[in-house]
C-alpha positions in Angstrom: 5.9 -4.0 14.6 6.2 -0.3 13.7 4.9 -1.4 9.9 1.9 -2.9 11.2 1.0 0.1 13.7 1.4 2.4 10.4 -0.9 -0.3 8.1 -3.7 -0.2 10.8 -3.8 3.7 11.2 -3.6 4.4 7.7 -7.0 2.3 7.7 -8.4 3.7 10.3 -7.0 7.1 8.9 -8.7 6.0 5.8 -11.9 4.9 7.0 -12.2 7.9 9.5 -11.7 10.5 6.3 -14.8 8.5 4.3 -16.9 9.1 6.9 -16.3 13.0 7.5 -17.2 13.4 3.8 -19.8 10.6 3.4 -21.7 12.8 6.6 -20.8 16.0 5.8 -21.6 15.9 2.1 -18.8 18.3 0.9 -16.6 16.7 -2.1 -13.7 19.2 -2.7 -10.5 19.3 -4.7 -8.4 18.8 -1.3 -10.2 15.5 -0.5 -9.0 13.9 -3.7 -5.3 15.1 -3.1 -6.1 13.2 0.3 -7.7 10.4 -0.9 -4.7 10.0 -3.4 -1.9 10.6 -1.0 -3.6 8.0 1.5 -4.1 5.3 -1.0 -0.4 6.1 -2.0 0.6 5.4 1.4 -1.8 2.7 2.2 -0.1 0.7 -0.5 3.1 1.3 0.1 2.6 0.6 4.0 1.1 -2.9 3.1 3.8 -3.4 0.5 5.9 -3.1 3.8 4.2 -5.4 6.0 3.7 -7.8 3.7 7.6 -8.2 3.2 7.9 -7.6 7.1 5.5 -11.0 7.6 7.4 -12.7 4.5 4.5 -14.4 3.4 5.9 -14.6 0.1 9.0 -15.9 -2.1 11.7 -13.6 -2.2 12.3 -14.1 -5.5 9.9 -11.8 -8.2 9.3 -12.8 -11.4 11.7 -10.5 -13.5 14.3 -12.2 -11.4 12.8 -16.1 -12.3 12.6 -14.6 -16.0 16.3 -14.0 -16.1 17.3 -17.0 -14.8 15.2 -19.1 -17.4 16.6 -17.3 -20.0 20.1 -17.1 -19.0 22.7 -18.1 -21.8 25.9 -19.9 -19.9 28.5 -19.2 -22.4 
């Protein structure tokens, strides 16, 4: 529950920053440092919630590539 709280301010966060600079005009050095460090977070909060909703296998594909090419000896 905390994940998704975090996912939807960091968009709301997100969208809120846009708009300050879209009305305001002003396109500094510290708005990219924010714009970075928000998409950073953003990405790894939805990397959170997505494994929090488990719509997906567990299983990645470096793990299915090792088992495929596993040698039983």
């Amino acid at each position: 529950m905390f994940l998704i709280f975090m996912f939807i301010f960091f968009i709301s966060a997100f969208l809120l920053l846009m708009y300050g600079v879209i009305k305001s005009r002003k396109v500094t050095v510290p708005f990219f440092l924010l714009l970075f460090l928000g998409t950073y977070c953003f990405f790894n909060v939805a990397k959170d919630v997505l494994d929090e909703l488990d719509l997906g296998s567990k299983t990645s594909f470096n793990q299915l590539d090792d088992d495929i090419f596993e040698i039983d000896d």
